[in-house]
C-alpha positions in Angstrom: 30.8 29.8 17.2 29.7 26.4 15.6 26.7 26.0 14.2 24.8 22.7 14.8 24.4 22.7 11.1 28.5 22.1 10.6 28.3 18.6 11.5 31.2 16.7 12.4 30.6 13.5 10.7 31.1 13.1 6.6 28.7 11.5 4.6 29.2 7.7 3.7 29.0 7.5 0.1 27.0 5.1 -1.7 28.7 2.2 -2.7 29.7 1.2 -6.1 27.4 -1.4 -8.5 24.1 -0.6 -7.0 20.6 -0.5 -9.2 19.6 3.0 -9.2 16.1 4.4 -10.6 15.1 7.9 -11.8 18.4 9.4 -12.9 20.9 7.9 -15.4 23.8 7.4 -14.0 24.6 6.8 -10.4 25.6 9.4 -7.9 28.2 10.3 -5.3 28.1 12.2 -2.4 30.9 14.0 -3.6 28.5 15.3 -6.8 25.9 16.5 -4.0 28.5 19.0 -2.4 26.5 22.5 -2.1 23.2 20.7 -2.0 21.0 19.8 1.0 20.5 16.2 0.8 17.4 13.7 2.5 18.3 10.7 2.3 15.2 8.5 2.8 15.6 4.8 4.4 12.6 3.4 3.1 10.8 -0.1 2.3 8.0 -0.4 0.0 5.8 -2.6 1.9 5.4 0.1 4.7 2.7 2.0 5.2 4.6 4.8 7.3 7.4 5.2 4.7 4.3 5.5 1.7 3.1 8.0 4.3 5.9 10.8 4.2 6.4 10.4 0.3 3.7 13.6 0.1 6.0 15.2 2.8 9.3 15.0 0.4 7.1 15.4 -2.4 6.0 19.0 -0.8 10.2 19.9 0.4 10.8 19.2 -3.0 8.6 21.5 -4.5 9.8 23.9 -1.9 13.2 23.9 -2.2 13.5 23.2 -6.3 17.1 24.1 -6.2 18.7 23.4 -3.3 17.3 20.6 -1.7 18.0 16.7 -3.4 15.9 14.0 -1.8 17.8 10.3 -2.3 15.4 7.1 -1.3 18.0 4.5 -0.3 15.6 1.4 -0.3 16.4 -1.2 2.2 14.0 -3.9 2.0 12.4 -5.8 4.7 11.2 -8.5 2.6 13.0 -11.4 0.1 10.9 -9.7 -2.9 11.5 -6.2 -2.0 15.6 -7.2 -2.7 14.9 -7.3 -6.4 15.5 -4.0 -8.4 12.7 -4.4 -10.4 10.4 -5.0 -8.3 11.3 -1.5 -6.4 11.2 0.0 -9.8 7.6 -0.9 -10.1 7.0 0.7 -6.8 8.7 3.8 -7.8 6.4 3.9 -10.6 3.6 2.5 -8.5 4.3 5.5 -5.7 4.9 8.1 -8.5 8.7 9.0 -6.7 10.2 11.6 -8.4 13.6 11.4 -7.0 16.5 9.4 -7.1 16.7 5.7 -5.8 19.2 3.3 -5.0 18.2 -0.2 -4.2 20.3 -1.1 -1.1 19.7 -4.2 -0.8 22.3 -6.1 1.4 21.5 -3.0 3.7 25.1 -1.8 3.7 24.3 2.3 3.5 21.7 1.1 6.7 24.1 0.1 8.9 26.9 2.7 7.5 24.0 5.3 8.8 23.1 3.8 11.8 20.0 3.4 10.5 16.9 1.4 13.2 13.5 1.7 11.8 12.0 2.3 8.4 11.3 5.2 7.9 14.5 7.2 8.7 15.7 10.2 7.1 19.1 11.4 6.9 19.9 15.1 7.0 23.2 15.9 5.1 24.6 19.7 4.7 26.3 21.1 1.7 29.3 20.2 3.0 28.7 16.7 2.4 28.4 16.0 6.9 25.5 14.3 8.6 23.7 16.8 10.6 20.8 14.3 12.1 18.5 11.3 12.2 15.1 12.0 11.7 12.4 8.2 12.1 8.9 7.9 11.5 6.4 10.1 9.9 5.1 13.6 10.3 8.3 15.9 10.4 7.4 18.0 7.2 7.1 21.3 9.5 10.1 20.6 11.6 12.1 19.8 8.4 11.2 22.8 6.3 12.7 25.2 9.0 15.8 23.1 9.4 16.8 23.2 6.1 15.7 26.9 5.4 17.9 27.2 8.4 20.5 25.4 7.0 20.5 27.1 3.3 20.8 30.7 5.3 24.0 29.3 7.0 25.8 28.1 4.0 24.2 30.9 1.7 26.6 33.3 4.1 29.6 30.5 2.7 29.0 30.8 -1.0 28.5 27.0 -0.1 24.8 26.6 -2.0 24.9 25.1 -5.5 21.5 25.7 -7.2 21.8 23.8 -10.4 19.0 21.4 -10.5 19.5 17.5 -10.3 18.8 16.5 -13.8 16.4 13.6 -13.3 15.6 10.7 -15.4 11.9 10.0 -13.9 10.6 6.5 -14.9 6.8 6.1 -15.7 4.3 3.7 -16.8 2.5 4.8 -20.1 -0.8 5.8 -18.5 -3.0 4.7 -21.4 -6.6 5.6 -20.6 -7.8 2.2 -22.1 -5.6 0.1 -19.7 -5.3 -0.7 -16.3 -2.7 1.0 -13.8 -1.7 -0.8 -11.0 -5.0 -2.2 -10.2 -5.1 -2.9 -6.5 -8.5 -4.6 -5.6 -11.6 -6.2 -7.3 -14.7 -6.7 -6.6 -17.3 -9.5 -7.9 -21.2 -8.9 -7.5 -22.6 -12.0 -8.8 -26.4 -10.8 -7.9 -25.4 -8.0 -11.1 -22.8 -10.0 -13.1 -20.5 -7.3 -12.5 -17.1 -6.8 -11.5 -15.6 -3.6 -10.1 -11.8 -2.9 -10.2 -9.9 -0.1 -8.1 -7.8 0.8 -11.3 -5.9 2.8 -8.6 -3.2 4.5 -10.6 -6.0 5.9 -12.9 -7.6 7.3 -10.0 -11.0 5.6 -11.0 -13.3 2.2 -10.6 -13.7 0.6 -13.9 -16.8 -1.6 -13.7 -16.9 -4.3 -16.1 -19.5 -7.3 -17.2 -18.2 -10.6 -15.4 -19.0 -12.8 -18.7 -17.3 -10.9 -21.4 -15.4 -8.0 -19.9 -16.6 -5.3 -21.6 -16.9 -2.0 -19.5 -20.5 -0.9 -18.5 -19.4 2.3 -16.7 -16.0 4.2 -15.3 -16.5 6.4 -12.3 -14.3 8.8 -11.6 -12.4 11.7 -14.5 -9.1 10.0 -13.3 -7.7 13.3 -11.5 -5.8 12.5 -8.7 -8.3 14.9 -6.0 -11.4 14.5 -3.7 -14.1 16.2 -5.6 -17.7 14.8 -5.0 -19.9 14.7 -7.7 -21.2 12.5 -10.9 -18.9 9.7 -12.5 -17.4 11.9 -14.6 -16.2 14.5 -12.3 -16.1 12.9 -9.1 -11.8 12.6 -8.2 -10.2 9.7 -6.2 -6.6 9.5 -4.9 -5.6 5.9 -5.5 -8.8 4.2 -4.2 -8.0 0.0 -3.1 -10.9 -1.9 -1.6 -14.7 -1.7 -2.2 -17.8 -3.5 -0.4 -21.0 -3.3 -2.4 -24.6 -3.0 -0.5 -27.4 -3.2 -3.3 -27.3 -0.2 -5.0 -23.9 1.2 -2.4 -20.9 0.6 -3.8 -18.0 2.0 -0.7 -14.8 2.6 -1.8 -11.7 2.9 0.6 -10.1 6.1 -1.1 -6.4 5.5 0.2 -4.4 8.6 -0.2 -7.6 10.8 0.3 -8.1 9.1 3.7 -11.6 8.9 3.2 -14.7 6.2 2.3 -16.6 7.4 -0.2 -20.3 6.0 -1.4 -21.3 5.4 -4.8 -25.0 6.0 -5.7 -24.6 3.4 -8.4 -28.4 4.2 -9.5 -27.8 8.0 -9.1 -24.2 7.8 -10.7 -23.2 9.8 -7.9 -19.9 10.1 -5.6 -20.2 11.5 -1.9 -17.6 11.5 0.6 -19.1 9.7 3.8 -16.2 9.3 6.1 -12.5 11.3 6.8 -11.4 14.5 6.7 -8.9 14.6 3.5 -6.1 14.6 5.6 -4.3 11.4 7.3 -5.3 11.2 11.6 -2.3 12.3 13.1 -3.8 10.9 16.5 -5.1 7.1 17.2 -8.4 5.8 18.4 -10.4 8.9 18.1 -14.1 7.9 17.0 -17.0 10.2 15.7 -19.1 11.0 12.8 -17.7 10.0 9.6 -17.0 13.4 8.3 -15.4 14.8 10.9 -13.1 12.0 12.1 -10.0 11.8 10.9 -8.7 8.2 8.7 -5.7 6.8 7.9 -5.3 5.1 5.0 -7.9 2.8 4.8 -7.2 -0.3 2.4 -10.4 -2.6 2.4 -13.8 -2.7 3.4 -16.4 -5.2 4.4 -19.7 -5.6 5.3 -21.5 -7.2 7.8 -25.4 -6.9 9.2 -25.1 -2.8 8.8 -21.9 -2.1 9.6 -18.7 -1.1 7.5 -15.6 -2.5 8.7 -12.7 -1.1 7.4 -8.4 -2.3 7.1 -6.9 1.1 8.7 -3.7 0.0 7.5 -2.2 3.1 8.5 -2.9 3.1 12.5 -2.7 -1.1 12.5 -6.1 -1.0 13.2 -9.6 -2.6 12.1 -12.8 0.0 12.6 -16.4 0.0 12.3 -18.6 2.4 10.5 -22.9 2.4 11.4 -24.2 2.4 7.6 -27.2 4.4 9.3 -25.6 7.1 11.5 -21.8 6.6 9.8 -20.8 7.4 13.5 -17.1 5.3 13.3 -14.9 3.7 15.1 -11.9 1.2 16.2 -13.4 -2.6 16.2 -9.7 -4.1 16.4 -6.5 -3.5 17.4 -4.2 -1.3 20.0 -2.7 0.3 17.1 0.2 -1.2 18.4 2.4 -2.6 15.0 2.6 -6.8 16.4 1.3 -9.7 16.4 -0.8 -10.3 19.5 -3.8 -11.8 19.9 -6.5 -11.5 22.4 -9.7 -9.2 23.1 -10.5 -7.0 20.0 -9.4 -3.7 21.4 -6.5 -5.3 23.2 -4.7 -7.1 20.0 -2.0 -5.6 17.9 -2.1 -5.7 14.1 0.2 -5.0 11.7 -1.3 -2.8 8.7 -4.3 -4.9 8.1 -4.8 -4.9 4.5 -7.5 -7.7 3.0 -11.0 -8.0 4.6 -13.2 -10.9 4.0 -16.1 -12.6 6.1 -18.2 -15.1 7.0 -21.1 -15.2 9.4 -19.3 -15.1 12.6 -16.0 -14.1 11.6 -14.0 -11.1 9.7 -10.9 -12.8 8.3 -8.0 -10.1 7.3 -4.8 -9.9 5.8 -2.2 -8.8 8.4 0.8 -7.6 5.4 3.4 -6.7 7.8 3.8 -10.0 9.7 2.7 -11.9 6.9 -0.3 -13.2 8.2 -4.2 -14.3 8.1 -6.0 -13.6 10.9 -9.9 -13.4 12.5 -11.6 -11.1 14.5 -15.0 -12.5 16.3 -17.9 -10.4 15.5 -19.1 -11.0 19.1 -19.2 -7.9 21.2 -16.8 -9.7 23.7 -14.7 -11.2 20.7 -10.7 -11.9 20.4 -8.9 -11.9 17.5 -7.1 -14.6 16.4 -4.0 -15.4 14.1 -4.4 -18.5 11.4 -1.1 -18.3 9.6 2.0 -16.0 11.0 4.5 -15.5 13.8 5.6 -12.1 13.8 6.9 -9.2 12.2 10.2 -10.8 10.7 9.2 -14.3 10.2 8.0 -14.9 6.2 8.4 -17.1 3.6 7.0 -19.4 0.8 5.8 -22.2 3.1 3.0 -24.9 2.8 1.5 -26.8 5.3 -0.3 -26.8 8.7 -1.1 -22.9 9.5 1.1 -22.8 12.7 3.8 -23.7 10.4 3.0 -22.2 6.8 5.1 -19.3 6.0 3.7 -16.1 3.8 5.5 -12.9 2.3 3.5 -9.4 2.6 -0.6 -11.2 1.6 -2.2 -8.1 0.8 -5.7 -9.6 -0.1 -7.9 -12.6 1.2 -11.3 -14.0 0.2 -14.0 -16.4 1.7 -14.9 -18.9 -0.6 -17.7 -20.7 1.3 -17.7 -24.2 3.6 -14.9 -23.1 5.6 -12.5 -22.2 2.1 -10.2 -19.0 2.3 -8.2 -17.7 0.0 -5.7 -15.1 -0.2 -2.8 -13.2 -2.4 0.9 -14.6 -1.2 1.7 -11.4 -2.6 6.0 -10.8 -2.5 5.8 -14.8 -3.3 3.7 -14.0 -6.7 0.8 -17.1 -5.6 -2.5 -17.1 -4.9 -3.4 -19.7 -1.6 -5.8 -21.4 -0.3 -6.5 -22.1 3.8 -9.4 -25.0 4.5 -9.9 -23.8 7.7 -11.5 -27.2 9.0 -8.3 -28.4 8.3 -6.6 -25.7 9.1 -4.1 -26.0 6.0 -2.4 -23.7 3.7 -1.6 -25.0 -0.3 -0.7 -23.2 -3.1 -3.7 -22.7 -5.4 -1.7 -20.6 -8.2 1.7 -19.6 -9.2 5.0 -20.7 -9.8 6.4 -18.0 -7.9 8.3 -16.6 -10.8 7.1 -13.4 -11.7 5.4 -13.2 -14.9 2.1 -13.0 -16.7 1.8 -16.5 -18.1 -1.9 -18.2 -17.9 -2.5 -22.1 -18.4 -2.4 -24.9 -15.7 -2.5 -23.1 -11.9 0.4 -24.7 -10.7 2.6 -23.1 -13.6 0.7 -19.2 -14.0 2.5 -16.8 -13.0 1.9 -13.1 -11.4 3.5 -9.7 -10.4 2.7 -9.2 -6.8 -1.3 -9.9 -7.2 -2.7 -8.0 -4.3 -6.5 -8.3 -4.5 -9.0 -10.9 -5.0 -12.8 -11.9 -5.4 -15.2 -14.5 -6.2 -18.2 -15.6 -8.3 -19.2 -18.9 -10.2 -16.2 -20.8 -8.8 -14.2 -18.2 -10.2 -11.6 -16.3 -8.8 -10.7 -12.9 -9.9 -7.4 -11.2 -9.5 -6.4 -7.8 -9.2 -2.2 -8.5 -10.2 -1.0 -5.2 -9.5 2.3 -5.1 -11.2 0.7 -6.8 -14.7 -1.6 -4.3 -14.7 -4.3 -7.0 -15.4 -7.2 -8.6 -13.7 -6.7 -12.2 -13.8 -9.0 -15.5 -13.5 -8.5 -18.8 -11.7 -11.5 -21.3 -12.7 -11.5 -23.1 -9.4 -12.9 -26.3 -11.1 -10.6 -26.6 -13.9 -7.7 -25.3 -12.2 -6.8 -23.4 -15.1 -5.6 -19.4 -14.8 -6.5 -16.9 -17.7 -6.5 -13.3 -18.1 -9.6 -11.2 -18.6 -9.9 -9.6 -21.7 -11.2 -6.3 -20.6 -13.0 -4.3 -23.7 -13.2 -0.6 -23.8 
């Protein structure tokens, strides 16, 4: 009797002159025969396909020998097209399998392939045996393919030899940054706070010279509580200071955590550990379930937080940390409306001013507000939709963006924000409702000098103090600094 393992379909192969990452040579499906093979159809901008990299990460480790998981990366976005720029998200995502940059999305359509994430279930045979999209299928696929190693073990079919690997890595020197994702400027302390999220730590530096005053976490990828030097984080992004507070979203922890910054202490105040499996359910902060939550901001007692994971905005009671949605359906789109009513798309930047919380919508490119008011709407600056980017300047409802990941207010009515995939920083006068490049070329690089002729790496956070903007540019490693007066762009010399 067949098995519904057999399949009946062979395996496209991948086609010849692609970029491939972590091994050294490229391979065929033909080289995969006795293996079970994943093939994850992911994009690096999305949230859901960071999501399940934990999920192959855990298959991985449970089937060492005959399981090989294969990321075929088939970008969304213009930047995501480039090889190295997925290379840096390899390393950025610590992937420890093979990947092959797809990037005219040939092995997409070859595999019928609709929405990022999919994952493609090949037998040893080398035949498709099923379509698996979205997230949250760990379970279901560790019985298949246990299933599916019993039926070809009975074959002789199952080749164990491990895939060698050639796993690339950043240096992870202690007295560096890696892959910063957000900063923070308290001008009332003269300090600025990075989210060295690849270190697993906040480095807090002096804003005048750059020389570190204090590092708070042991860099151990974990959730322990405790002093600076114990405490863990899992790839913390945005912060929001309150006097002595310093709230950190700890991303891949799915938690907020507080920092006593007087007591050199770090308590978790909000999440579970483990990513909300269901939407819109509020409650106190430690027992309510988070998903990845990116930035944070605060406004007259209350901690709003970018749940890029769920497309939502919440709202945390600094008193009674009782939390819940502010914005959004948790419907991935652009529609705006009533709070609770609009759909977001992985909000991923929060600033404010006094009637307004601005936010950086990544997924359909765009700046948007949401009313403080209890009866408030949100309401969308620069963007169209989920497929419409760009490198455009001009009025908002024409200005196009690519993936901004972080946005600032700057005072009487000035915004600015991180064109992230286009390697600029921009500015929006909202009286005029105007966006002009600030910073960049576009070219990536690390150059400082005149604004207009920088360059960055995908620069994903920002602050400011003094008429100084302060970058966090992600894939330089470095925190950068655009004097808004002299319109001139230098690096901070961070000393250890």
């Amino acid at each position: 009797m067949a098995s519904p393992y057999d399949g009946s379909v062979h395996a496209p192969d991948f086609p010849e002159g692609l970029d491939w990452i972590n091994v050294d040579q490229p391979l065929t499906m033909e080289g995969l025969r006795g293996k079970v093979v994943i093939l994850d159809f992911w994009t690096y901008c999305c949230i859901n396909c960071i999501h399940i990299l934990s999920d192959l990460k855990k298959l991985e480790r449970d089937f060492p020998e005959e399981l090989v998981v294969v990321g075929v990366h088939s970008p969304k976005f213009e930047g995501e097209k480039v090889s190295e720029n997925v290379r840096q998200a390899v390393m950025r995502y610590e992937i420890e399998h093979a990947v092959v940059n797809d990037h005219t999305m040939r092995m997409w359509q070859e595999y019928g392939v609709r929405a990022w994430p999919t994952l493609s279930i090949i037998n040893p045979k080398g035949r498709v045996i099923g379509n698996l999209s979205g997230e949250g299928h760990y379970v279901t696929l560790k019985r298949a393919i246990v299933d599916i190693i019993k039926h070809f073990d009975d074959q002789q079919l199952v080749q164990r030899t491990p895939l060698v690997l050639k796993i690339e890595k950043k240096d992870k020197t202690r007295q560096t940054l890696n892959f910063p994702g957000k900063v923070l400027a308290v001008e009332s302390t003269n300090q600025l706070f990075i989210s060295d999220s690849n270190h697993n730590r906040i480095v807090v530096v002096n804003l005048n010279d750059g020389k570190v005053q204090s590092i708070i976490g042991s860099g151990k990828e974990g959730r322990c509580d405790g002093d600076f030097v114990s405490a863990e984080f899992n790839h913390p992004q945005g912060m929001a200071c309150d006097g002595k507070n310093l709230y950190v979203a700890d991303t891949e922890n799915h938690t907020i955590r507080l920092v006593d910054l007087e007591e050199k202490k770090v308590t978790t105040i909000a999440g579970t550990g483990y990513q909300a499996r269901v939407f819109n359910v509020e409650g106190e902060g430690l027992k309510t379930g988070l998903n990845s939550p990116w930035d944070l901001e605060i406004h007259e007692g209350v901690l709003f937080v970018a749940m890029a994971g769920c497309h939502q905005i919440w709202q945390m009671d600094l008193e009674s940390h009782f939390i819940k949605p502010f914005a959004g359906s948790s419907h991935e789109n652009l529609v705006d409306g009533p709070l609770m009513a609009a759909a977001l798309a992985q909000p991923s930047g929060l600033t404010k001013n006094d009637k307004k919380l601005y936010f950086a919508d990544s997924e359909i490119s765009a700046i948007r507000s949401a009313e403080f008011r209890k009866m408030g709407r949100v309401q969308t600056l620069v963007g169209s939709g989920l497929f419409d980017f760009g490198d455009v300047d001009g009025p908002g409802g024409k200005a196009l963006l690519q993936h901004p990941l972080g946005v600032v207010y700057g005072g009487e009515g000035q915004l600015y924000l991180t064109d992230t995939y286009n390697n600029k920083i921009k500015h929006i006068d909202l009286k005029m409702e105007k966006v002009t490049t600030l910073a960049g070329s576009g070219d990536e690089g690390k150059s400082d000098g005149d604004c207009l002729e920088a360059t960055f790496d995908e620069p994903a956070g920002l602050s400011i103090s003094n008429q100084r903007l302060y970058v966090a540019d992600t894939n330089n490693h470095l925190v950068r600094v655009i004097d808004l007066e002299s319109k001139q762009v230098s690096t901070l010399d961070i000393t250890w």
